[in-house]
NUDO-867122 format. One line per field, with one value per atom (N, C-alpha, C, CB): residue number from 1; x, y, z. Coordinates in nm, 4 decimals, decimal comma, always signed. Each point is the difference from the previous one (the first is absolute). Glycine has a CB too. Example, Ala and Ser with C-alpha at 12.3 -4.5 7.8 and 13.67 -1.06 7.14 Angstrom:
<nodes>
i	c(1:1:1:1:2:2:2:2);
c1	c(+1,3190:-0,0890:+0,0900:-0,1892:+0,1542:+0,0820:-0,0770:+0,1184);
c2	c(-0,5690:+0,1190:+0,1200:-0,1173:+0,2223:+0,1190:+0,1090:-0,0628);
c3	c(+0,7800:+0,0000:+0,0000:+0,1246:-0,1966:+0,0060:+0,0730:-0,2145);
</nodes>
This chain:
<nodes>
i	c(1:1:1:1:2:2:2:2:3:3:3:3:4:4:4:4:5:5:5:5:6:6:6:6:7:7:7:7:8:8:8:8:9:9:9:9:10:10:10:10:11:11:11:11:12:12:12:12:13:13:13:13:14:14:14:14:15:15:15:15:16:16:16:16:17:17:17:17:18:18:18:18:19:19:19:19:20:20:20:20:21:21:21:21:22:22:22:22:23:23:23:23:24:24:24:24:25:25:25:25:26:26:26:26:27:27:27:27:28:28:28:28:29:29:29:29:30:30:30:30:31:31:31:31:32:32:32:32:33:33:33:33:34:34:34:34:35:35:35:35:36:36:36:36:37:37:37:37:38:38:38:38:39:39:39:39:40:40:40:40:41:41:41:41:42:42:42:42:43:43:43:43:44:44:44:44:45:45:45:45:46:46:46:46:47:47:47:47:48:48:48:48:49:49:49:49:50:50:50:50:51:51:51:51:52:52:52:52:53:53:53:53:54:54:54:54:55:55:55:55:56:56:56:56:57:57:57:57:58:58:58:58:59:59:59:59:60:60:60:60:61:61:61:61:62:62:62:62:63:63:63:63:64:64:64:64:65:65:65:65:66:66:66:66:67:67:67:67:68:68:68:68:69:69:69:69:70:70:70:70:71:71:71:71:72:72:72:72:73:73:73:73:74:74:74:74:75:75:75:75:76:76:76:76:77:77:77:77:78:78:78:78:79:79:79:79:80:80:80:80:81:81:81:81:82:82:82:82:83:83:83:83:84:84:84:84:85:85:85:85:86:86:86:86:87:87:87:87:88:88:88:88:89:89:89:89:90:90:90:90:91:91:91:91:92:92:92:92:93:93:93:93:94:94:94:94:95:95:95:95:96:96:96:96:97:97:97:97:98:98:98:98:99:99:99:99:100:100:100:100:101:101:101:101:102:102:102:102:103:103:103:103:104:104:104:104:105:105:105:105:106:106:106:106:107:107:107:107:108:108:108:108:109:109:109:109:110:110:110:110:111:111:111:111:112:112:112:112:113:113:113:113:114:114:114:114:115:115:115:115:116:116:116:116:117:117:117:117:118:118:118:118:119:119:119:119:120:120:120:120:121:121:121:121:122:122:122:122:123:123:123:123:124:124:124:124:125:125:125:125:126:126:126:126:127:127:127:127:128:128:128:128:129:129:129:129:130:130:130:130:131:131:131:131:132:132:132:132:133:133:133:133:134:134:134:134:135:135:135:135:136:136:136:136:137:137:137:137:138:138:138:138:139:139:139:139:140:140:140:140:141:141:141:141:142:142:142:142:143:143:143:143:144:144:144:144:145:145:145:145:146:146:146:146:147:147:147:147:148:148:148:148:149:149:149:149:150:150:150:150:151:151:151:151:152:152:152:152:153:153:153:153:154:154:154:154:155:155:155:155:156:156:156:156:157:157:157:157:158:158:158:158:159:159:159:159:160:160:160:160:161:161:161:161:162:162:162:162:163:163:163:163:164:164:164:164:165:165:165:165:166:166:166:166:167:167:167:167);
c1	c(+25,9195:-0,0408:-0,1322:+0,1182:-0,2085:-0,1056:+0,0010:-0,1110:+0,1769:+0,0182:+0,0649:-0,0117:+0,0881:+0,0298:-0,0851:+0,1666:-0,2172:-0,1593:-0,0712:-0,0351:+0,0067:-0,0654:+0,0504:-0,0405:+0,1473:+0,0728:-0,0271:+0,1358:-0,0538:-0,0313:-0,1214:+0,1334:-0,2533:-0,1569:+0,0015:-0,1229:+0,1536:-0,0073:+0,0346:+0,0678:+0,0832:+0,0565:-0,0684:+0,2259:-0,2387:-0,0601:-0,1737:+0,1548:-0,1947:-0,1273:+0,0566:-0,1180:+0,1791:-0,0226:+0,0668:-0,0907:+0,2207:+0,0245:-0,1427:+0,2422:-0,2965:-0,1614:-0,0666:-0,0272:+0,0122:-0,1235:+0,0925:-0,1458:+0,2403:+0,1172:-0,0722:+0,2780:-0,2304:-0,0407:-0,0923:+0,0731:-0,2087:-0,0926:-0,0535:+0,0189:+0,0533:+0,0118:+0,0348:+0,1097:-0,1929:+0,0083:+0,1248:-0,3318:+0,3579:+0,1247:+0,0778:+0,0105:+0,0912:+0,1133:-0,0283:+0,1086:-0,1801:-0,0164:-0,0099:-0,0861:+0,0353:-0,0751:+0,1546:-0,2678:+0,3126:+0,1453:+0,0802:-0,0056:-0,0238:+0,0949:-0,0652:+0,0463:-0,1473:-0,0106:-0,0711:-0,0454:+0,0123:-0,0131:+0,0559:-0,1363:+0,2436:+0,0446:-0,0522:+0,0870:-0,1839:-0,0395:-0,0399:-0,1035:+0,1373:-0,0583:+0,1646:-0,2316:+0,2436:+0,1007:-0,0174:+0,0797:+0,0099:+0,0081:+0,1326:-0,1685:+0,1256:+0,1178:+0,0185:-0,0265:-0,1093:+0,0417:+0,0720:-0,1832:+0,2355:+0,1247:-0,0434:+0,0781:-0,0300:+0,0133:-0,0947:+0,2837:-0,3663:-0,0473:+0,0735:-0,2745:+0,2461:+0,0807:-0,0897:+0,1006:-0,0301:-0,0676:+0,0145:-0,0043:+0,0757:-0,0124:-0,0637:+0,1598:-0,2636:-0,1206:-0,1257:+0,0917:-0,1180:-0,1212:-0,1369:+0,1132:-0,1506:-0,0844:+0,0477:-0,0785:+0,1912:-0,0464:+0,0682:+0,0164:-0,0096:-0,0031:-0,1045:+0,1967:-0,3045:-0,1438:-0,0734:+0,0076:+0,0544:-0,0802:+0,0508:-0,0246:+0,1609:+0,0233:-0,0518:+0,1647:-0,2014:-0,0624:-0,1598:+0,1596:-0,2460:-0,1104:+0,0188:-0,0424:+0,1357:+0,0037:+0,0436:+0,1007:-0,0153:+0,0177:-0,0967:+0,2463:-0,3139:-0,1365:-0,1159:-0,0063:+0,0290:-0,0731:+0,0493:-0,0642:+0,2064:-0,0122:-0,0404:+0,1207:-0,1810:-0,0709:-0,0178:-0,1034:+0,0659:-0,0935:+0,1536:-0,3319:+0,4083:+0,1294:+0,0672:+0,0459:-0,0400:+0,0283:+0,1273:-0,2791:+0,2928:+0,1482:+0,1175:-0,0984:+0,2208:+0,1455:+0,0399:+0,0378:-0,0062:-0,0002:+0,1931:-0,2112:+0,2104:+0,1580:+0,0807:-0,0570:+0,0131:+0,1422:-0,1015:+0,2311:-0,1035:-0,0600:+0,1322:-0,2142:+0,1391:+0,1187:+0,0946:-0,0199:+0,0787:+0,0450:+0,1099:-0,1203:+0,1893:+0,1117:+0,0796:-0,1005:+0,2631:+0,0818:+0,0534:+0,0292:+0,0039:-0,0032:-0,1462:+0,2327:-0,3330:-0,0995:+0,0317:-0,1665:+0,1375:+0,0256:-0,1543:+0,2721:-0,3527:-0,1291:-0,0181:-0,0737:+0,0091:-0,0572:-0,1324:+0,1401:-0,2154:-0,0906:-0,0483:+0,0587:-0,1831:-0,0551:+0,0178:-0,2024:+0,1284:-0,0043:-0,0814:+0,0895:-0,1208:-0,0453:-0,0595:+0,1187:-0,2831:-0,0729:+0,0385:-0,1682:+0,0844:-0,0334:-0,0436:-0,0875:-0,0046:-0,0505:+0,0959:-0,2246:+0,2845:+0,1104:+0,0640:+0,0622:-0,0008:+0,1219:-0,0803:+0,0810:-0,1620:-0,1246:+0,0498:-0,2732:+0,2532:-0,0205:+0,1466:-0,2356:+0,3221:+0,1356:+0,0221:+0,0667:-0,0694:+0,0314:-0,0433:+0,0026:-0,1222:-0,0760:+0,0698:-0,2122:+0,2511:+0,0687:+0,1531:-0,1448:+0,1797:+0,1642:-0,0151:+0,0774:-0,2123:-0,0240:+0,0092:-0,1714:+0,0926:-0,0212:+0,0609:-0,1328:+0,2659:+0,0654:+0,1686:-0,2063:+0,2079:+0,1207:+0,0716:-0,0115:+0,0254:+0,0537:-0,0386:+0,1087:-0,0424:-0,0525:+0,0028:+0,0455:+0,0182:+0,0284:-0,1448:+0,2149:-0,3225:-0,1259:-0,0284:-0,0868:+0,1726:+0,0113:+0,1028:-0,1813:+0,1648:+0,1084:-0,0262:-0,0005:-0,0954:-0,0575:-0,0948:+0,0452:-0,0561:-0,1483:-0,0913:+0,0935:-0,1293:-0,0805:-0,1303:+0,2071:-0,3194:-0,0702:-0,0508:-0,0470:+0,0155:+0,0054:-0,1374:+0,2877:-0,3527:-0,1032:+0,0165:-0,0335:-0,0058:+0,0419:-0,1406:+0,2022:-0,1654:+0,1304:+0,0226:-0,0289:+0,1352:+0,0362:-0,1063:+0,3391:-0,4082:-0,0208:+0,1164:-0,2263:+0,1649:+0,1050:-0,0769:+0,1306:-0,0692:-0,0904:+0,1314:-0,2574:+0,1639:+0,1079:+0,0293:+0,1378:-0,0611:+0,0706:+0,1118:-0,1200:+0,1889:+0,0830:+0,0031:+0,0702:-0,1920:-0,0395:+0,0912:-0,0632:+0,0383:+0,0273:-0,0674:+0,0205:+0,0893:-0,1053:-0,0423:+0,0935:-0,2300:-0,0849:+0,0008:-0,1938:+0,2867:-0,0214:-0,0294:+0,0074:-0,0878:-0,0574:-0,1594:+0,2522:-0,3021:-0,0999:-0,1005:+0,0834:-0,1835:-0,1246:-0,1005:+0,0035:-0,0221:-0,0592:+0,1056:-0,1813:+0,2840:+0,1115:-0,0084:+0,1799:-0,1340:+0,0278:-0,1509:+0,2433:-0,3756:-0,1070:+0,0085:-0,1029:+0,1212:+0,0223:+0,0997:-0,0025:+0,0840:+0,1066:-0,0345:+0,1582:-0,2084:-0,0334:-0,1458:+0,1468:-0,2366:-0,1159:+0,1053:-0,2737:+0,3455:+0,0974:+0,0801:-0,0023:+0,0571:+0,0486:-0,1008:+0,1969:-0,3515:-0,0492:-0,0268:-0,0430:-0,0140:-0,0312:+0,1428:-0,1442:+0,2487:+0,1029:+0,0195:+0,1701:-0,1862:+0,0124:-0,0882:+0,0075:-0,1471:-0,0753:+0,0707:-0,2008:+0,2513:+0,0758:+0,1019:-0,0363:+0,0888:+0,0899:-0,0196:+0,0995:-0,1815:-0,0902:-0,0068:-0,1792:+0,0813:-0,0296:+0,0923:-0,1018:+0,1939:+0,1253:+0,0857:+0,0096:+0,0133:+0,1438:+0,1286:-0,0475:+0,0967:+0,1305:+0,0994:-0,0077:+0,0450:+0,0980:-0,0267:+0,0838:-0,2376:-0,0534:-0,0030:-0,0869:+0,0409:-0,0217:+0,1838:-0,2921:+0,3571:+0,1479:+0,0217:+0,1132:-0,1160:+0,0513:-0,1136:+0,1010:-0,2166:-0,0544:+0,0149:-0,1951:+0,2838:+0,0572:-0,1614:+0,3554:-0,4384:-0,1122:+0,0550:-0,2269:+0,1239:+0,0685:-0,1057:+0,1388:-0,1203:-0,1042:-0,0932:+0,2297:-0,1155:-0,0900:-0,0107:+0,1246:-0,1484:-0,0460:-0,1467:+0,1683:-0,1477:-0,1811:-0,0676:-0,0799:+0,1807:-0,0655:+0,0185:-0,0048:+0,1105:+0,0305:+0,0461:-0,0580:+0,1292:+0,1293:+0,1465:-0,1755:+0,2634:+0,1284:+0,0614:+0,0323:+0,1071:+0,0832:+0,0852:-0,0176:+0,0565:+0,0856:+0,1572:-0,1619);
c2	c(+9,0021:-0,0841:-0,0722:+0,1566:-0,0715:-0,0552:-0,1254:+0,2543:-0,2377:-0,1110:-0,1121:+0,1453:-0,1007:-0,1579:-0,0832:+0,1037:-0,0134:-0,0693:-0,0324:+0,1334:-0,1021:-0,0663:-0,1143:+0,1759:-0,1698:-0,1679:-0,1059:+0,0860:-0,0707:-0,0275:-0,0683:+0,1574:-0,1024:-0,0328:-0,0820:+0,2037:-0,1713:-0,0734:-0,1877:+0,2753:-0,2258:-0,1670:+0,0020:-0,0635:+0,0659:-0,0708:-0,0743:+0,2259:-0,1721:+0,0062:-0,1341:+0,3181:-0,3079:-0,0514:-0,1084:+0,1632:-0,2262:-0,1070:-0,0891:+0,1297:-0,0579:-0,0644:-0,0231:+0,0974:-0,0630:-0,0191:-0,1189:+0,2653:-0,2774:-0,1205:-0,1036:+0,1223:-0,1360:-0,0742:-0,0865:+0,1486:-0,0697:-0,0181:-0,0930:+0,2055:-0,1867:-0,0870:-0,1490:+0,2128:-0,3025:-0,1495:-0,0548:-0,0568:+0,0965:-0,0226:-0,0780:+0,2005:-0,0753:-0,0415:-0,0756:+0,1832:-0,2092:-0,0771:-0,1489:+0,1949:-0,2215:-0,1163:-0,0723:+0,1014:-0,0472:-0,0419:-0,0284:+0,1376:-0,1146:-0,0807:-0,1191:+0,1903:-0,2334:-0,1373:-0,0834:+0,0855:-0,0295:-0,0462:+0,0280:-0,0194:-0,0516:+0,0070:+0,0280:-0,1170:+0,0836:+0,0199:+0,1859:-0,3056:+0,3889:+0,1756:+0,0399:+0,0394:+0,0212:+0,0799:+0,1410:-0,1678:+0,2101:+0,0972:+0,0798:-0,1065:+0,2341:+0,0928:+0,1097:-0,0711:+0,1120:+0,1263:+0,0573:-0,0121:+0,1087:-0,0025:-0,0925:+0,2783:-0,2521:-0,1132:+0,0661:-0,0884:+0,0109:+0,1234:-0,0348:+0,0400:+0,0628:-0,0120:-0,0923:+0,2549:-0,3510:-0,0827:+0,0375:-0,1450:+0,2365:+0,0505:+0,0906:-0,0556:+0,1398:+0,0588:-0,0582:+0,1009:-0,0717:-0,0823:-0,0135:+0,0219:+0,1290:-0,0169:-0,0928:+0,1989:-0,1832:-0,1079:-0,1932:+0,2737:-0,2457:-0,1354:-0,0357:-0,0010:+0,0698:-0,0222:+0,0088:+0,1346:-0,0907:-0,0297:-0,1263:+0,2394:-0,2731:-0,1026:-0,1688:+0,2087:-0,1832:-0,1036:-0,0247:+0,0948:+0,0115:+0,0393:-0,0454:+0,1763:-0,1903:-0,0280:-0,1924:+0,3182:-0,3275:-0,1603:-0,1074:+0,0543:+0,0443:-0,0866:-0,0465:+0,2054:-0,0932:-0,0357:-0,1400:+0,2669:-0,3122:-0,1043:-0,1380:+0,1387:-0,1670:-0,1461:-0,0423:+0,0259:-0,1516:-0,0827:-0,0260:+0,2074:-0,1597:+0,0106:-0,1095:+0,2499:-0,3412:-0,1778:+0,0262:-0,1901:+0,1841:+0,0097:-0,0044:+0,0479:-0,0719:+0,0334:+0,1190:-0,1320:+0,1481:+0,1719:+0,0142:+0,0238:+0,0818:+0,0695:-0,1086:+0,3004:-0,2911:-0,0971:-0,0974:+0,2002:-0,3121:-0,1725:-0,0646:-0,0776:+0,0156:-0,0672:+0,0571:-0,1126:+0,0399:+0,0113:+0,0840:-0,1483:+0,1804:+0,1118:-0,1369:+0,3426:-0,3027:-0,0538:-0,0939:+0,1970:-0,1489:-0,1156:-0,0806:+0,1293:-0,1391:-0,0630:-0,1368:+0,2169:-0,3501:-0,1070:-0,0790:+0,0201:+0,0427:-0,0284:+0,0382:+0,0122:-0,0693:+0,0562:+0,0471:-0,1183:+0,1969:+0,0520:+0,0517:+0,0182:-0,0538:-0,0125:+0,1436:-0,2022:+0,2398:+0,0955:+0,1121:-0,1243:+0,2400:+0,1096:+0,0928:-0,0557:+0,0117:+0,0830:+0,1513:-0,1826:+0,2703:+0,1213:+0,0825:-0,0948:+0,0602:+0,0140:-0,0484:-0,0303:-0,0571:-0,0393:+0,1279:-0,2821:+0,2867:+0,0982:+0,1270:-0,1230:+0,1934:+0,1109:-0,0066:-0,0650:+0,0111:-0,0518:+0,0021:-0,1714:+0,1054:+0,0500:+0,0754:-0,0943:+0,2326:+0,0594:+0,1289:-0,1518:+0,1593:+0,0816:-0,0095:-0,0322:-0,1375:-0,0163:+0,0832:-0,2371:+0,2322:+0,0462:+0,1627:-0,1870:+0,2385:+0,1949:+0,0113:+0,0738:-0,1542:+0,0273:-0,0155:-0,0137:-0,1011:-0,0110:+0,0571:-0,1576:+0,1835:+0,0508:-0,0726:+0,0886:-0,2252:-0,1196:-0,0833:+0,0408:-0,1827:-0,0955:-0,1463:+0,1424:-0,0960:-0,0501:-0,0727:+0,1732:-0,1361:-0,0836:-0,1326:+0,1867:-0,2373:-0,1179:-0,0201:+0,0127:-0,1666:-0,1085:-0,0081:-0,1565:+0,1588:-0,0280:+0,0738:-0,2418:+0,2534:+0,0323:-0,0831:+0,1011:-0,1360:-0,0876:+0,0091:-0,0852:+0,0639:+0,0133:-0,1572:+0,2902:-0,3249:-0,1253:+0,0233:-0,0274:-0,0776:-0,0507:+0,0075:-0,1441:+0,2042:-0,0665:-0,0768:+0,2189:-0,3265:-0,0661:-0,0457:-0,0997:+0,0337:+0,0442:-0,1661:+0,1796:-0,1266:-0,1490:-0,0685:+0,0754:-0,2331:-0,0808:-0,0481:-0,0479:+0,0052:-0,1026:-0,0871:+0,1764:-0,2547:-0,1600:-0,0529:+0,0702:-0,2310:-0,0924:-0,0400:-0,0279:+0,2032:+0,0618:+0,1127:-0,0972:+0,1369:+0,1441:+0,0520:-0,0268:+0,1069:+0,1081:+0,1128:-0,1344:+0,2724:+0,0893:+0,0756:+0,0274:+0,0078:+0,0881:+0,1560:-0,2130:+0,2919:+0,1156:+0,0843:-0,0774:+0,1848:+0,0786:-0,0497:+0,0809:-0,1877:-0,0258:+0,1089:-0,1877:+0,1535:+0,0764:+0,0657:-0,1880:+0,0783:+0,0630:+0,0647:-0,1758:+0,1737:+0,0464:+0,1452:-0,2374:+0,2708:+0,1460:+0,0477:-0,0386:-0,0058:+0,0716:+0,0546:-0,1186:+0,0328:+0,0286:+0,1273:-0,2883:+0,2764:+0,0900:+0,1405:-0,1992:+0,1910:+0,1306:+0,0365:-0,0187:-0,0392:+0,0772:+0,0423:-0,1369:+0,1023:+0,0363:+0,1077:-0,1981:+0,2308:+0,1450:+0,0551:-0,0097:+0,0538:+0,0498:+0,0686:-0,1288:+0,0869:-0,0183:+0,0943:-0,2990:+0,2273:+0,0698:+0,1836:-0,3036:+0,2823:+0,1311:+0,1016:-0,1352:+0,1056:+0,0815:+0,0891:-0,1800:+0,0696:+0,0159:+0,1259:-0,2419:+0,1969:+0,0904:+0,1417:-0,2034:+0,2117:+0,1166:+0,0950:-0,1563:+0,0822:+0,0438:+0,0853:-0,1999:+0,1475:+0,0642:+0,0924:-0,1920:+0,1154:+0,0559:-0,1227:+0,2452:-0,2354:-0,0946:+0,0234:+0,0477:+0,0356:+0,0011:-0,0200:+0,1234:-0,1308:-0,0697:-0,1039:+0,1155:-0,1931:-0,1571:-0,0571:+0,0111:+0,1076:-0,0948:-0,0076:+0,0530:+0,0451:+0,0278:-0,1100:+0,3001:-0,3508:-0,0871:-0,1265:+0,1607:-0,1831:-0,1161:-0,0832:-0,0490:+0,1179:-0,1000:-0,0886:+0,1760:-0,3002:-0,1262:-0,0018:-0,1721:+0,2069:-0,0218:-0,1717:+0,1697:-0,2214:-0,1859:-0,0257:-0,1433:+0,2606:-0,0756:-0,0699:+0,1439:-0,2207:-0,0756:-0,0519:+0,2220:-0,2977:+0,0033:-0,1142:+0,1987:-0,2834:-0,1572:-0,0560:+0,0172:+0,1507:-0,0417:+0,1196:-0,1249:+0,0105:+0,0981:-0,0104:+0,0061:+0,0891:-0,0246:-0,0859:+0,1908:-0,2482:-0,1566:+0,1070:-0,2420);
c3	c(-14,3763:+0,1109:-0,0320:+0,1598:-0,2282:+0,0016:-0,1503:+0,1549:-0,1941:-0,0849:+0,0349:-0,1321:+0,1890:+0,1053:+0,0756:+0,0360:+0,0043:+0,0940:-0,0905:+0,1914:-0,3100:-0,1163:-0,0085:-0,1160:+0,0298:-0,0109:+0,0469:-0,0070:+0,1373:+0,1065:+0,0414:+0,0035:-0,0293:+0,0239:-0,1051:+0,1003:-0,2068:-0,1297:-0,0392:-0,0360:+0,0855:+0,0117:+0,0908:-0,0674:+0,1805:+0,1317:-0,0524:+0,2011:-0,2726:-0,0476:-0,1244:+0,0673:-0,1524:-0,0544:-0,0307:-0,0179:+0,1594:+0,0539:+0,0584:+0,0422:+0,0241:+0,0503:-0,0839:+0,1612:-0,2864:-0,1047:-0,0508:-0,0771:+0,0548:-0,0656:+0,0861:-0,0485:+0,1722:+0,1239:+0,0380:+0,0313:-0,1262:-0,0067:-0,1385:+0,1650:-0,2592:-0,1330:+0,0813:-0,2083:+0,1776:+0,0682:-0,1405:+0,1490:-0,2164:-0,1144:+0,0567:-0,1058:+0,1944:+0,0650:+0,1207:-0,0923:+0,1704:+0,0808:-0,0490:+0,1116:-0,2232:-0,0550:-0,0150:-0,1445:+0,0704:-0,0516:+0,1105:-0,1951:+0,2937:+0,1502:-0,0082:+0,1945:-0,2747:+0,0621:-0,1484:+0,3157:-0,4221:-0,1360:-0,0758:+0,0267:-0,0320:-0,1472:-0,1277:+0,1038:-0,1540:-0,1315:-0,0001:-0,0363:+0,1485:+0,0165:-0,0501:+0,2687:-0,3254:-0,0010:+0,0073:-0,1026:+0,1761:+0,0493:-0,0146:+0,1217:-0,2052:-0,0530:+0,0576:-0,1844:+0,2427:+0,0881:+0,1703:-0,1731:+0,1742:+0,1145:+0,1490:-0,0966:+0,1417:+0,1231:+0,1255:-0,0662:+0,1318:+0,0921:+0,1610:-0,1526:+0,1746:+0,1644:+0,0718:+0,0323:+0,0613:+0,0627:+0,0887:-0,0933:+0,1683:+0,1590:+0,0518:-0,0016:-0,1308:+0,0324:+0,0652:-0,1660:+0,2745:+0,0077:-0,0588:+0,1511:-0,2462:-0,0938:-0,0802:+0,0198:-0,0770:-0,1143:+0,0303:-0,2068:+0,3322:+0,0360:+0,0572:+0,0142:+0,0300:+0,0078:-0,1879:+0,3107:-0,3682:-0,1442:-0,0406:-0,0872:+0,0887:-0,0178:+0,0905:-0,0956:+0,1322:+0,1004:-0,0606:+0,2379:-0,2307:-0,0852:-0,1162:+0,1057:-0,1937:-0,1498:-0,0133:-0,0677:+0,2131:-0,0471:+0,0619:-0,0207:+0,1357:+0,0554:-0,1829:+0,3350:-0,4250:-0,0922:-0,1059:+0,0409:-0,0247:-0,0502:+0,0414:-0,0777:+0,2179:+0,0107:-0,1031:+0,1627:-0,1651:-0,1564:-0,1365:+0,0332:-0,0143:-0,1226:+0,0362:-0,0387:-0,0116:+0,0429:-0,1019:+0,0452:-0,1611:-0,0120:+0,0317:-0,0451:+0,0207:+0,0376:+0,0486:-0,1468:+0,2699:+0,0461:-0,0826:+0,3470:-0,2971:-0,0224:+0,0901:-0,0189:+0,1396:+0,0802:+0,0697:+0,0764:-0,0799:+0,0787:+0,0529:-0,1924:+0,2774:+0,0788:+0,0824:-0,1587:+0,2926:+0,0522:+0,0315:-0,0336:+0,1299:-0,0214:+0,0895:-0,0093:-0,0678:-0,0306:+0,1538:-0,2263:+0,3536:+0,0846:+0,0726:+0,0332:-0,1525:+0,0378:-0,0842:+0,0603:-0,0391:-0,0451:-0,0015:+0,0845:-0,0819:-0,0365:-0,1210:+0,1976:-0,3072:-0,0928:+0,0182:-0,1086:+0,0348:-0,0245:-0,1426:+0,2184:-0,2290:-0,1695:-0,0268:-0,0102:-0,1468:-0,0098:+0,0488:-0,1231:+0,1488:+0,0262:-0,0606:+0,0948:-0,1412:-0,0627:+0,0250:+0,0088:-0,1245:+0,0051:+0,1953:-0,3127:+0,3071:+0,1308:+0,1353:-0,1406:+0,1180:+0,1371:-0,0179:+0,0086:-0,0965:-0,0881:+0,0818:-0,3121:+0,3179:-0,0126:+0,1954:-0,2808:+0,3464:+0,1623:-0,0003:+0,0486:-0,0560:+0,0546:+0,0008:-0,0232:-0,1238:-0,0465:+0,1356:-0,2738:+0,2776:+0,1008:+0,1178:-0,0952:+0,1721:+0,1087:-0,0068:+0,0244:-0,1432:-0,0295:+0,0418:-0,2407:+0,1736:+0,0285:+0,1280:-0,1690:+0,2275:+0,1136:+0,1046:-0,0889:+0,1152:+0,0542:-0,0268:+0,0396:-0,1824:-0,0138:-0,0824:+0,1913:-0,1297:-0,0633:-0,0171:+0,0434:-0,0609:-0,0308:+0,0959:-0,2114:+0,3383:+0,0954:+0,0549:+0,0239:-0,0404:+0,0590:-0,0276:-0,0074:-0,0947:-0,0875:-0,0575:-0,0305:-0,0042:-0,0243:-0,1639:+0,2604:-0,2758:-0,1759:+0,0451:-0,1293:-0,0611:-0,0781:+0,0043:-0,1399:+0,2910:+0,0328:+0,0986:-0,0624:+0,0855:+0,0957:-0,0295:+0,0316:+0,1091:+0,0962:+0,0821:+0,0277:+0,0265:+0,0925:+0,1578:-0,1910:+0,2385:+0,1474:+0,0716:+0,0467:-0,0283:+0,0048:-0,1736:+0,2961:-0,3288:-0,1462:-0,0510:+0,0031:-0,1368:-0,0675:-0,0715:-0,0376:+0,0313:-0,0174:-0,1115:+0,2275:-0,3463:-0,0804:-0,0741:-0,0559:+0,0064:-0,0659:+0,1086:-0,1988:+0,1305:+0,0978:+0,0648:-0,0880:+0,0580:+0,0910:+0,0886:-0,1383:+0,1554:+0,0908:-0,0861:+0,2729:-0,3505:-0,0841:+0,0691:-0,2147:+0,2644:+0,0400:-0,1356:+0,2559:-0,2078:-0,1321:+0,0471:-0,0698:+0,0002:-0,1053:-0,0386:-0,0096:-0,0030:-0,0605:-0,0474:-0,0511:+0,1113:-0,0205:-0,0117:+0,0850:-0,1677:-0,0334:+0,1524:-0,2507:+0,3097:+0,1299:+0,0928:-0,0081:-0,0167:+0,1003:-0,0693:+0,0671:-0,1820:-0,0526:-0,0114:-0,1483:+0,1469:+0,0606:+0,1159:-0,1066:+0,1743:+0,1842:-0,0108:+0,1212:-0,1634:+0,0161:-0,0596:-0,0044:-0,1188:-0,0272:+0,0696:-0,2266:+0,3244:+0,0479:+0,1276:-0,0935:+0,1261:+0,1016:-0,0092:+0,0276:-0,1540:-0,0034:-0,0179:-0,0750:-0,0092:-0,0178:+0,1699:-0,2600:+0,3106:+0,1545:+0,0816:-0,0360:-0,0141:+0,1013:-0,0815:+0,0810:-0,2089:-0,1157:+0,0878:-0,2756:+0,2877:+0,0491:+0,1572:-0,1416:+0,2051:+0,1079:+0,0162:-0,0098:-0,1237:-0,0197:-0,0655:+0,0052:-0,0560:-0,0800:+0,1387:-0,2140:+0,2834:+0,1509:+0,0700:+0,0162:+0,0206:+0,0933:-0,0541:+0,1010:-0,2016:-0,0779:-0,0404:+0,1627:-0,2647:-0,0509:+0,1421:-0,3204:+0,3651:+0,1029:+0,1330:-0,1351:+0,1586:+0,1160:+0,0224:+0,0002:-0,1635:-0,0114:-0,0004:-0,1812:+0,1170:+0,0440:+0,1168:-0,1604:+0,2797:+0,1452:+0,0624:+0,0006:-0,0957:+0,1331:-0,0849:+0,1587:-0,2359:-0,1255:+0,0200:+0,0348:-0,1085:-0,0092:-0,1428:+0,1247:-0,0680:-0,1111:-0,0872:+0,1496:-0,2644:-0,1443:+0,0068:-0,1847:+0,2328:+0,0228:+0,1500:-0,2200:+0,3365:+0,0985:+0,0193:+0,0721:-0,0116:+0,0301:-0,1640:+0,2448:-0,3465:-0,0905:-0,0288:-0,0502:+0,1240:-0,1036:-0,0417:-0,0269:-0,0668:-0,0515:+0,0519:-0,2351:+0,1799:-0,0110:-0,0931:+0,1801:-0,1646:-0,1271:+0,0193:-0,0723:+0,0422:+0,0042:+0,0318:-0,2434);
</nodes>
């Protein structure tokens, strides 16, 4: 018996220390991380609070994230999707479950900017994905606070009061 409760403590322990490796997190949203080791559970709420913690650290990663553009009955295009967009959905996806909060790998202005001499809406702009990430940071703390299953039952929004949304 008592070796079971070892185990037991063991994996449990050392699913969380995995969890805690920003590795596998990184690789949900940069491509250039690869990542070989096992898969971690995302319906833990520790390590979907580590994971959140680990992709708040990629801001500033301007690059090509893992995924861009639109999902399939959207007829808007949308550019590509740095590192950091990639990093912010990705968090929205833990946290909500799915991917239902959005249309694309996109975050938008409200009200949305327009530029060129066709109102082109703009994107993933630079001041938009600032805004957005002092906005989870802010809502993160929130959530630290209560608990992951509090912040779902009171569906707080990672981009309320901030500016932007996800397209």
């Amino acid at each position: 018996m008592k070796v079971i409760v070892l185990v037991s403590v063991f994996l449990c322990f050392s699913s969380s220390v995995h969890a805690l490796d920003c590795t596998y997190w990184w690789g949900k949203a940069d491509p250039e991380i690869k990542t070989d080791g096992p898969a971690i559970d995302e319906t833990v709420s520790a390590n979907v609070i580590a994971g959140i913690e680990c992709l708040l650290k990629l801001e500033g990663r301007k690059r090509r994230g893992i995924r861009f553009g639109s999902k399939p009955e959207v007829s808007q295009r949308v550019p590509m999707a740095s590192v950091e967009v990639n990093a912010l959905y990705t968090i929205s996806e833990l946290f909500y479950g799915s991917d239902a909060f959005a249309t694309a790998v996109a975050l938008i202005g409200v009200p949305p900017q327009l530029s060129g001499e066709f109102g082109t809406l703009v994107f993933n702009s630079d001041e938009d994905t600032a805004k957005a990430f002092r906005s989870y940071r802010k809502w993160f703390q929130r959530v630290k606070e209560i608990g992951l299953k509090e912040s779902r039952h009171c569906r707080l929004d990672p981009l309320a009061n901030s500016g932007v949304r996800w397209y």
